[in-house]
FIMI-820113 format. One record per residue (C-alpha): x, y, z; residue number from 0; residue in three letters. Coordinates in steps of 0.02 Angstrom, whole numbers, plus 50000, padded with zeros to 5 digits. Example, Ala and Ser with C-alpha at 12.3 -4.5 7.8 and 13.67 -1.06 7.14 Angstrom:
(r (50615, 49775, 50390), 0, "ALA")
(r (50684, 49947, 50357), 1, "SER")
END
This chain:
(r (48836, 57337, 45042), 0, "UNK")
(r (48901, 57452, 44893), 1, "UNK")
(r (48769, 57534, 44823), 2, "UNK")
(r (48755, 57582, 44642), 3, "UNK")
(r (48638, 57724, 44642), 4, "UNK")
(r (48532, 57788, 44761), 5, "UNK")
(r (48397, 57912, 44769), 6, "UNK")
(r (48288, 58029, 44913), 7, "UNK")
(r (48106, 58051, 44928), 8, "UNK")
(r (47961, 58095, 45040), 9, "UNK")
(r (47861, 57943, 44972), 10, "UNK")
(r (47936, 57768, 44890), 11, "UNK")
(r (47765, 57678, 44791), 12, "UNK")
(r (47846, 57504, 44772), 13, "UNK")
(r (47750, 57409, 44619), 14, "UNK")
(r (47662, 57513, 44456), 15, "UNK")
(r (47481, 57423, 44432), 16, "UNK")
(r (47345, 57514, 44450), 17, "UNK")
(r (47341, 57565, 44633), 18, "UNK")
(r (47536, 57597, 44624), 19, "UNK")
(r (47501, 57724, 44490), 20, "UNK")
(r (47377, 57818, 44571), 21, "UNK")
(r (47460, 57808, 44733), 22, "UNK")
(r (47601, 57890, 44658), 23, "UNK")
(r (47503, 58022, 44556), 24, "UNK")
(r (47393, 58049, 44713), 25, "UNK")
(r (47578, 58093, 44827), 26, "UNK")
(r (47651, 58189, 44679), 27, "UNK")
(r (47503, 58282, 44665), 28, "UNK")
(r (47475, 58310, 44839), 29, "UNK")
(r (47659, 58411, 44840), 30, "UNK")
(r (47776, 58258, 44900), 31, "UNK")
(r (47936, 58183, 44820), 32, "UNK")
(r (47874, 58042, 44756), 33, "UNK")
(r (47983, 57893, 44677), 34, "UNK")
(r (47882, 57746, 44606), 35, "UNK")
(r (47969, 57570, 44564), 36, "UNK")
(r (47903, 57440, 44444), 37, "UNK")
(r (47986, 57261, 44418), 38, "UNK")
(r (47912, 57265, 44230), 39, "UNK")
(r (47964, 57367, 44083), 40, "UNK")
(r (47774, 57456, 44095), 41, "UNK")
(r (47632, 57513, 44219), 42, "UNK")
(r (47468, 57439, 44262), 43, "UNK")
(r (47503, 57267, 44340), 44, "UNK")
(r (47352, 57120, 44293), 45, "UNK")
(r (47274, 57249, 44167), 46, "UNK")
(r (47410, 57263, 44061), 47, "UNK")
(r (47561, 57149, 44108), 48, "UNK")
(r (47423, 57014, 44121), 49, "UNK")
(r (47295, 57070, 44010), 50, "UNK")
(r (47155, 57096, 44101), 51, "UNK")
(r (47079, 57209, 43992), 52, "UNK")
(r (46914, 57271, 44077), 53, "UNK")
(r (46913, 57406, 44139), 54, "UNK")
(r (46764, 57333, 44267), 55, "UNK")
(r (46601, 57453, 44339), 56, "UNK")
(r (46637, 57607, 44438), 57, "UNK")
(r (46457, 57632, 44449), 58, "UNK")
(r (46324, 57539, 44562), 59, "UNK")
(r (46212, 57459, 44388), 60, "UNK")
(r (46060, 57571, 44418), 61, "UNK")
(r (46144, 57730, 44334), 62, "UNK")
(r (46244, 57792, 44509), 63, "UNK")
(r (46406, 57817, 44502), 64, "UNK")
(r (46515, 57736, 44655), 65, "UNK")
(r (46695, 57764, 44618), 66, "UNK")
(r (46775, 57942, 44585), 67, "UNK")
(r (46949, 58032, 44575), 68, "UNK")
(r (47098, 57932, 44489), 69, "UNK")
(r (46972, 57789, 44463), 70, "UNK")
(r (46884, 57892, 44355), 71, "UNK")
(r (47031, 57955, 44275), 72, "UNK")
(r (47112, 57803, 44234), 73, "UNK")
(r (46950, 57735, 44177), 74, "UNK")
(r (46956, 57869, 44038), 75, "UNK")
(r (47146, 57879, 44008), 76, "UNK")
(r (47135, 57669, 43978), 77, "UNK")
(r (47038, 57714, 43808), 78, "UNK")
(r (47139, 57891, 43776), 79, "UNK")
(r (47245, 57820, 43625), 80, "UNK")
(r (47141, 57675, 43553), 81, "UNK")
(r (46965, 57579, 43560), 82, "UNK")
(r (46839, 57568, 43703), 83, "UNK")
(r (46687, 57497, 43743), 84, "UNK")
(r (46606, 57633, 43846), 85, "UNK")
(r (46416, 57669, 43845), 86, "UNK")
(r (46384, 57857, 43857), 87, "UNK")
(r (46210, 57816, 43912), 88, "UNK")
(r (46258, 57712, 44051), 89, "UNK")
(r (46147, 57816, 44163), 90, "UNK")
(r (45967, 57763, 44077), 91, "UNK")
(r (45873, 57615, 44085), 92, "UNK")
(r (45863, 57519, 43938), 93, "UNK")
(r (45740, 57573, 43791), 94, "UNK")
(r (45656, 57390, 43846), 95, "UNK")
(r (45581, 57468, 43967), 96, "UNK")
(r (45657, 57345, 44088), 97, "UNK")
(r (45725, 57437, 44201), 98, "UNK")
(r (45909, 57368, 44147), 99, "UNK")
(r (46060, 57482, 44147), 100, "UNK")
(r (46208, 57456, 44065), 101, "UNK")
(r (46384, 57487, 44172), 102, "UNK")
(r (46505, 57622, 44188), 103, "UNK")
(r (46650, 57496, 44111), 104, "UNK")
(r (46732, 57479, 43963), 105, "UNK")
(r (46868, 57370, 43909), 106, "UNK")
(r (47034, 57441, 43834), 107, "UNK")
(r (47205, 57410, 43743), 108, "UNK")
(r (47324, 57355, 43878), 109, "UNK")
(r (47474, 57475, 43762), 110, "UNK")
(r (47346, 57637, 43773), 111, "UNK")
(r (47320, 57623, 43929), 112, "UNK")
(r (47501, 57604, 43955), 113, "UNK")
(r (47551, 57754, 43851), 114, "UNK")
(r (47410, 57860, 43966), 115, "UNK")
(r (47498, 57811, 44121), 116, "UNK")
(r (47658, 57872, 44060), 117, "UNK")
(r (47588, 58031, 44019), 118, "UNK")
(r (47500, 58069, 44192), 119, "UNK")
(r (47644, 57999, 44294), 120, "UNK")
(r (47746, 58125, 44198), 121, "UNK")
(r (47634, 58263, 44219), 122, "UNK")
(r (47629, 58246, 44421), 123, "UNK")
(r (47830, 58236, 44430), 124, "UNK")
(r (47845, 58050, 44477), 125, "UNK")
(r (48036, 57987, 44470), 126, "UNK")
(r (48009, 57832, 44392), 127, "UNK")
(r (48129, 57663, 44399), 128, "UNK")
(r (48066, 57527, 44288), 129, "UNK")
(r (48140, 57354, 44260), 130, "UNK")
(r (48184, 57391, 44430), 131, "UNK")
(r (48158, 57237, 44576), 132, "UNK")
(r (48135, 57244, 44789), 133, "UNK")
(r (48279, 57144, 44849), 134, "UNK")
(r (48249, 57208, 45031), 135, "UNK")
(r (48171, 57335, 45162), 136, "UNK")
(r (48258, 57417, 45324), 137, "UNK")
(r (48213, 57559, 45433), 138, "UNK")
(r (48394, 57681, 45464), 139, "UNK")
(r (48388, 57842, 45570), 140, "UNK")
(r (48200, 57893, 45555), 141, "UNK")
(r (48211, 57860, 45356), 142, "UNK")
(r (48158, 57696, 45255), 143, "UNK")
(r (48264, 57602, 45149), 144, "UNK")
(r (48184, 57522, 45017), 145, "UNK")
(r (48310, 57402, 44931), 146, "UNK")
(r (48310, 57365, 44751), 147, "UNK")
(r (48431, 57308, 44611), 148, "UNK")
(r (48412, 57337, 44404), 149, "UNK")
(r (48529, 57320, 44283), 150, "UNK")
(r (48641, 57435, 44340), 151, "UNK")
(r (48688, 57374, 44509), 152, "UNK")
(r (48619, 57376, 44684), 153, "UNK")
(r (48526, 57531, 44740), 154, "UNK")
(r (48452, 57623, 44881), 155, "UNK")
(r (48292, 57737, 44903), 156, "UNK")
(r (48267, 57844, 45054), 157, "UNK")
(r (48098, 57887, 45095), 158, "UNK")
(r (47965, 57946, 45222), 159, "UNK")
(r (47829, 57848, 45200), 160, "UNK")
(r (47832, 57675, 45082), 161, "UNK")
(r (47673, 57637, 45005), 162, "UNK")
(r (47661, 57436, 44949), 163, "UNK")
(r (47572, 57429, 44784), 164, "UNK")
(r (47646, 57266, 44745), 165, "UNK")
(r (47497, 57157, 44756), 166, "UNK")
(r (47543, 57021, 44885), 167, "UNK")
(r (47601, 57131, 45032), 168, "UNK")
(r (47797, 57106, 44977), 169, "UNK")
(r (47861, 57271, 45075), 170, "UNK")
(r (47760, 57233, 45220), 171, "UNK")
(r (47838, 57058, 45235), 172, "UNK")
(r (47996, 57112, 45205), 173, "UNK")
(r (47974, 57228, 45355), 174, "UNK")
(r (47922, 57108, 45478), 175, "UNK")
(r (47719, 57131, 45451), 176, "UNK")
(r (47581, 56970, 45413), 177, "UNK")
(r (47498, 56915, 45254), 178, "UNK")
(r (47387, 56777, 45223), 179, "UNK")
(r (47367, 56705, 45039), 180, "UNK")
(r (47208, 56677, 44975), 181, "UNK")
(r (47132, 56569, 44843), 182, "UNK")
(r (47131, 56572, 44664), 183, "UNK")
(r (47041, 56509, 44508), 184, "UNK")
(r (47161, 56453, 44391), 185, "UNK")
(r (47119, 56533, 44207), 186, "UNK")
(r (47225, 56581, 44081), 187, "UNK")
(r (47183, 56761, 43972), 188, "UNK")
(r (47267, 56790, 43840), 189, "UNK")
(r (47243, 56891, 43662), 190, "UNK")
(r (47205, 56820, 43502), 191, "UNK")
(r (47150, 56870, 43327), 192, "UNK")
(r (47000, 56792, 43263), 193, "UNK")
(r (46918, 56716, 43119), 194, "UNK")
(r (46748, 56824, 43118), 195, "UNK")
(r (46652, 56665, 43064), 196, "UNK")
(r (46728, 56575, 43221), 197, "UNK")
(r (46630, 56588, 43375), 198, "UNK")
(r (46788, 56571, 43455), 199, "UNK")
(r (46855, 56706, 43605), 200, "UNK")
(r (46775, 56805, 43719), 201, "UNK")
(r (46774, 56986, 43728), 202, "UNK")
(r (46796, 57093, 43585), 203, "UNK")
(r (46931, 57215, 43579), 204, "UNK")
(r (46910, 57286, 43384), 205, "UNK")
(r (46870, 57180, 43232), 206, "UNK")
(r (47005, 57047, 43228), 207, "UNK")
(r (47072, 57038, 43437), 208, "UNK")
(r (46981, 56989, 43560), 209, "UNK")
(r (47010, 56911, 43746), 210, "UNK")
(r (47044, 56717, 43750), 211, "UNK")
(r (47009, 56629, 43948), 212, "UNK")
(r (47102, 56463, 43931), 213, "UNK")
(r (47057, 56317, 44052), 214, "UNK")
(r (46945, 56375, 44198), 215, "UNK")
(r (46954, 56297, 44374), 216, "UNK")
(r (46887, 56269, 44528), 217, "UNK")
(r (46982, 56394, 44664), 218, "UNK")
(r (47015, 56194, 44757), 219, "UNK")
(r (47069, 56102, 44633), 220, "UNK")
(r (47231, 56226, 44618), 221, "UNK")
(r (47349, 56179, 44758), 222, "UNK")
(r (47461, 56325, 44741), 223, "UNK")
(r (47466, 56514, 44777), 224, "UNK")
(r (47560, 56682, 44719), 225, "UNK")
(r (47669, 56676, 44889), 226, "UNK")
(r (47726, 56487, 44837), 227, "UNK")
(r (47896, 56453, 44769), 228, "UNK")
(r (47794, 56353, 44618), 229, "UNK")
(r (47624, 56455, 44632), 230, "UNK")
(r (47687, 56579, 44486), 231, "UNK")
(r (47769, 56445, 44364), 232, "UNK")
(r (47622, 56326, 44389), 233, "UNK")
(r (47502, 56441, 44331), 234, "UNK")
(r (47606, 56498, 44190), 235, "UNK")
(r (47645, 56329, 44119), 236, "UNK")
(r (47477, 56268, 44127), 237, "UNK")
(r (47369, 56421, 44061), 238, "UNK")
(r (47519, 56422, 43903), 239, "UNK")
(r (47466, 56215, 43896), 240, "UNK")
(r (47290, 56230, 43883), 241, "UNK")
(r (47331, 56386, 43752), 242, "UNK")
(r (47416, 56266, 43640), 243, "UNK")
(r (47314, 56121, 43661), 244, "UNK")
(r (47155, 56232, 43609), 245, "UNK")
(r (47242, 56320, 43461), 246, "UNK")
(r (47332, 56153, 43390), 247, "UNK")
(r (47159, 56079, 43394), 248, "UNK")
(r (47084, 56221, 43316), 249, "UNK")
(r (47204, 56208, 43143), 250, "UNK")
(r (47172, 56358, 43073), 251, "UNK")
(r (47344, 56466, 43082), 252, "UNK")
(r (47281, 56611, 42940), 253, "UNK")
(r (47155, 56694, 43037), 254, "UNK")
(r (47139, 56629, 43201), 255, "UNK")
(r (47293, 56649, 43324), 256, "UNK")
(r (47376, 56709, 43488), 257, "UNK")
(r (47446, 56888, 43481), 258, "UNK")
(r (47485, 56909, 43665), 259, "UNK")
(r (47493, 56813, 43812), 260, "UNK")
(r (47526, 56872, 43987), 261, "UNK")
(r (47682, 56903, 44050), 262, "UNK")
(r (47644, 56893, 44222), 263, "UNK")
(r (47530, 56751, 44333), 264, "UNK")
(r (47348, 56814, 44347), 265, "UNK")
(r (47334, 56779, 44525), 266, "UNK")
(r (47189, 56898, 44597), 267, "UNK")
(r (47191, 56880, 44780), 268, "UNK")
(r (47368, 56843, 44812), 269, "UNK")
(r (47417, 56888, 44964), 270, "UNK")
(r (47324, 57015, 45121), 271, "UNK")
(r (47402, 57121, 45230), 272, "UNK")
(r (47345, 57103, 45420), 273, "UNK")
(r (47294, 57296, 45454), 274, "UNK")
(r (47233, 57388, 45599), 275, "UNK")
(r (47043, 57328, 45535), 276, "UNK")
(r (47005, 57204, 45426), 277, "UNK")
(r (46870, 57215, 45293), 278, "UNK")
(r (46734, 57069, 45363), 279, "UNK")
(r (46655, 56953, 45229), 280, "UNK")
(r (46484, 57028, 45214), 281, "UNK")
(r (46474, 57210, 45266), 282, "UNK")
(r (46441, 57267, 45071), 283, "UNK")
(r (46297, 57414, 45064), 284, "UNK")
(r (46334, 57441, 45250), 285, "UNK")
(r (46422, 57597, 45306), 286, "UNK")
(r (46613, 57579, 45378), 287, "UNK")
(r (46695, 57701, 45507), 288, "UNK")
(r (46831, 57811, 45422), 289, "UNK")
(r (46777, 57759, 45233), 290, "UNK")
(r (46903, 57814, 45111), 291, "UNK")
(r (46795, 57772, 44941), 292, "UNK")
(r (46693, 57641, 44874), 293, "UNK")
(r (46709, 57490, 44767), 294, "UNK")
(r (46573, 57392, 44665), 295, "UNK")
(r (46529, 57230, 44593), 296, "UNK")
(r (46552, 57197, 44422), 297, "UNK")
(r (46430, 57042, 44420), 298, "UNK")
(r (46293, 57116, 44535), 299, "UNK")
(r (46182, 57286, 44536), 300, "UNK")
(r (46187, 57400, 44695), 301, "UNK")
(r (46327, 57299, 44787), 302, "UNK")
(r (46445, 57420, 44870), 303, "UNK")
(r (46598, 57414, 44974), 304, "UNK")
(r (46663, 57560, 45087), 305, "UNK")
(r (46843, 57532, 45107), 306, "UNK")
(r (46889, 57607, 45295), 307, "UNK")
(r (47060, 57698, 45305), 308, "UNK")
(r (47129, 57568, 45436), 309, "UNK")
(r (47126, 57430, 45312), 310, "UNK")
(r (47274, 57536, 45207), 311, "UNK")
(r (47395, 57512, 45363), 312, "UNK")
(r (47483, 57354, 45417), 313, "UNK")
(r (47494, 57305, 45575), 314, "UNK")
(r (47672, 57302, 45678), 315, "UNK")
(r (47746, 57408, 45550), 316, "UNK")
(r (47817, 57594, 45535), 317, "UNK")
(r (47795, 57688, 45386), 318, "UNK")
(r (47704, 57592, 45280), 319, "UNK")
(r (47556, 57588, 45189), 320, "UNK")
(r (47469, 57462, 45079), 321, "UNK")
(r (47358, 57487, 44921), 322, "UNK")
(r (47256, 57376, 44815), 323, "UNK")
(r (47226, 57210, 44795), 324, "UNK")
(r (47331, 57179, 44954), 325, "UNK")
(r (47227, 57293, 45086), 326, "UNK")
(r (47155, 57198, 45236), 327, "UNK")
(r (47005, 57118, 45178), 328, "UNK")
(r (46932, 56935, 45186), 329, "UNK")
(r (46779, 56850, 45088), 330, "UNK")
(r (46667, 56927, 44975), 331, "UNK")
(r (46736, 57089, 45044), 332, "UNK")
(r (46927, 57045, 44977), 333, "UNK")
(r (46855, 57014, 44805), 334, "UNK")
(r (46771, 57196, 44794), 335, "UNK")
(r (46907, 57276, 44852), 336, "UNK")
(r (47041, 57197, 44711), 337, "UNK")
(r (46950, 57251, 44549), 338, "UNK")
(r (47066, 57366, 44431), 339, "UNK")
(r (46927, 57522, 44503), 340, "UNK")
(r (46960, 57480, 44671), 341, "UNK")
(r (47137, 57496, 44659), 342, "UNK")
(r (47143, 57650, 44618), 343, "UNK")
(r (47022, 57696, 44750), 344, "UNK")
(r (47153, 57633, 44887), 345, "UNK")
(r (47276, 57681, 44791), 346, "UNK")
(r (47227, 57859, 44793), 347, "UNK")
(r (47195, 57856, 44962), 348, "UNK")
(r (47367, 57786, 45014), 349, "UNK")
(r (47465, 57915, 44926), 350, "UNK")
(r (47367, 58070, 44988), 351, "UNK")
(r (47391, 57989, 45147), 352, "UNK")
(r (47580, 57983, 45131), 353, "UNK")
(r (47608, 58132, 45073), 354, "UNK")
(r (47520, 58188, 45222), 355, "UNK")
(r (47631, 58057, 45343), 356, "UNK")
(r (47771, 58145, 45267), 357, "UNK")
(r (47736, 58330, 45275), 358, "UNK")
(r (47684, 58302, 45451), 359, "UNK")
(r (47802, 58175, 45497), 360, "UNK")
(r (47683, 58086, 45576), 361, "UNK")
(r (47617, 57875, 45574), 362, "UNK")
(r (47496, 57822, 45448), 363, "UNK")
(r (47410, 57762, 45597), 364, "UNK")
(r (47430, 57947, 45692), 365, "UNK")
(r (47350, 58056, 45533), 366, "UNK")
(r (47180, 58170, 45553), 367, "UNK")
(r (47075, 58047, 45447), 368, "UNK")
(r (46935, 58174, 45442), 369, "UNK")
(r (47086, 58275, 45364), 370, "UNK")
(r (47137, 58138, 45234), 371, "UNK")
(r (46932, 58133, 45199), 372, "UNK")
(r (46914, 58312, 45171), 373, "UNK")
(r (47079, 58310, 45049), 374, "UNK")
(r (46993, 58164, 44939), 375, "UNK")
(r (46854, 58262, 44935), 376, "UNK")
(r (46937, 58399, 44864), 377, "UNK")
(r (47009, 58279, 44731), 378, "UNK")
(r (46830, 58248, 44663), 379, "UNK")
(r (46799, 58105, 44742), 380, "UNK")
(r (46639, 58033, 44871), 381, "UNK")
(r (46684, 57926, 45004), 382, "UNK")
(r (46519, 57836, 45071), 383, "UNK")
(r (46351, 57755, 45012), 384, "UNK")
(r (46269, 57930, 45066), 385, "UNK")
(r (46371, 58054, 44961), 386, "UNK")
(r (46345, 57964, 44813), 387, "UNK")
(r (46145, 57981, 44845), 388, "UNK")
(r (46125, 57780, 44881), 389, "UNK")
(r (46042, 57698, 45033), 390, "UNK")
(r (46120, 57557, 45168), 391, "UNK")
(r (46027, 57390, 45164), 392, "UNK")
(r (45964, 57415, 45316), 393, "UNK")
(r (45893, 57592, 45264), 394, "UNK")
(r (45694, 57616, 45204), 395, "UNK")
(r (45703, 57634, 45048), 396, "UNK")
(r (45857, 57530, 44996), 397, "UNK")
(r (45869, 57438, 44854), 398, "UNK")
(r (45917, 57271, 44854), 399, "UNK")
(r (46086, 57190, 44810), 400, "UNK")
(r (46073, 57048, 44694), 401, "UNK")
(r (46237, 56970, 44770), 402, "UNK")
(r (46180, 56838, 44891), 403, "UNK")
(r (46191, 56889, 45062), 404, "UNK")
(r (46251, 56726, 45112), 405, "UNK")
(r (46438, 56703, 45068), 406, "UNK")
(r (46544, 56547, 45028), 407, "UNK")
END
């Protein structure tokens, strides 16, 4: 094939959401070449593309903090150029005196938090291709080949070490590894402005926008999935119906409206990459072997995930890892590890652990993960239940997760 352009790195991030981004920061940083590709014309996947504008809890709901490093640092560059929602006493109990904390979130404007990813991708030297598509994957002479095609033609990019940020394990097919697809509630977000003596919306961005959810499902009664040849339209066509249907029964055009809808399906567990380990269903508050950082629960205080570094690498492939939403997990477990926080925990993870692969031309499977730990460490970040000062379940002591131990 005649290739249009083509470019050399140390480490190819293919997909810019949130765990592509700090993936690539994370390499960059780290001292590698680092190339990151994004089908869109922006960065930050579901929480911009589809407007899933919370930035959820990186904290445990009882004033700890859980997740550190990039997720941190995206949490605070999502509100750098506009409005947030973030409590500066998130640490105390409330005045009440009930012993109720309010979260380490905050929700954001899907544009700021696009101009702040920009910025820090700039800073740490990424080589950036936008509007830029995978068409393909091969391994040639020790080096991967990472196909893609934009405007401009076909092109090529040599790397190292490939990390898949895309969300549904699309690399990792491509070069021979398993997914599985997993379920999803069909709901439609979208942005509208509102009439202030409407009780209309959900979440309030400023004044006059606020978060529309269009059409909620059960997970069953939606036959498709991302990986489906109709999962994506399906979901598109019928979130936009119910829009319409709700605003042309609504009538009032002056002051309440859509501004944005999503311009991409807001499929949250699309598609998981087998790995060396999986992430069992209910292991949350319990410690994992090689942990890599934390994750928590948005709708439940003191539930925890330790995501171990074997669930970043996919099994019966070379060169690759994975990072966020598409890391091996299943259950309850899959679902903590797939928040916009959690992405950039793996994500982080994967791209020191590239740049690592690469310097020492080495596996992701073959690395000193007591090495990778001590880097992320460095970075800022704490990688188990202990070093952020919280108990296991099993520990005296511990306190008690309000998910339900018992999963569905």
């Amino acid at each position: 094939m005649e290739y249009s352009f083509q470019t050399e790195c140390d480490v190819a991030v293919i997909g810019g959401g949130i765990a592509g981004v700090a993936a690539a920061v994370a390499a960059a940083e780290s001292g590698a070449k680092t190339v990151l590709v994004e089908k869109t014309a922006w960065f930050g996947g579901l929480a911009t593309t589809g407007l899933i504008y919370f930035y959820l809890p990186i904290c445990d709901g009882y004033g700890h903090q859980v997740c550190f490093g990039l997720s941190e640092r995206l949490l605070k560059a999502s509100i750098k150029y506009g409005p947030d929602s973030l409590n500066p006493h998130w640490q105390e109990p409330d005045s009440a005196g009930e012993g109720i904390y309010d979260r380490y979130r905050t929700t954001f404007s899907p544009a700021s938090f696009i101009f702040a990813m920009d910025e820090m991708l700039e800073a740490a030297g990424v080589e950036i291709w936008l509007d830029t598509v995978l068409t393909g994957y091969r391994e040639n002479g020790g080096k991967k080949e990472v196909q893609v095609r934009n405007k401009g033609g076909n092109g090529i990019i040599r790397a190292s070490v490939v990390v898949d940020a895309t969300g549904d394990g699309e690399v990792v097919r491509e070069a021979g590894g398993e997914t599985r697809s997993g379920e999803n509630m069909l709901c439609y977000w979208s942005l509208e402005h509102c009439n202030p003596n409407t009780d209309s919306g959900w979440k309030t961005l400023d004044g006059t926008l606020r978060g529309k959810v269009n059409g909620i499902i059960d997970k069953s009664d939606f036959p498709f999935h991302e990986t489906d040849p109709r999962g994506a339209t399906e979901f598109l066509l019928q979130g936009r119906k119910w829009a319409r249907e709700e605003y042309a029964a609504a009538g009032n055009r002056s002051k309440h409206f859509p501004v944005l809808i999503p311009a991409m399906a807001q499929f949250r567990t699309a598609a998981a990459i087998k790995g060396l380990y999986t992430i069992p269903e209910d292991t949350h508050n319990t410690p994992m072997k090689h942990s890599i950082g934390m994750s928590s629960d948005w709708s439940s205080v003191n539930t925890i995930q330790e995501i171990p570094y074997e669930a970043l690498i996919p099994a019966g492939t070379s060169g690759i890892l994975a990072a966020g939403r598409c890391i091996s997990a299943e259950g309850y477990a899959w679902e903590l590890i797939r928040s916009i926080p959690a992405c950039a925990v793996s994500g982080e993870a994967a791209g020191v652990a590239a740049a690592l692969c690469a310097k020492q031309r080495v596996e992701p499977s073959d690395i000193s993960v007591p090495e990778l730990q001590e880097i992320l460490r460095s970075r800022g970040c704490k990688l188990t239940m202990h070093e952020a000062g919280l108990l296991y379940r099993d520990e005296p002591g511990a306190k008690p997760s309000s998910l339900k131990r018992t999963m569905h």
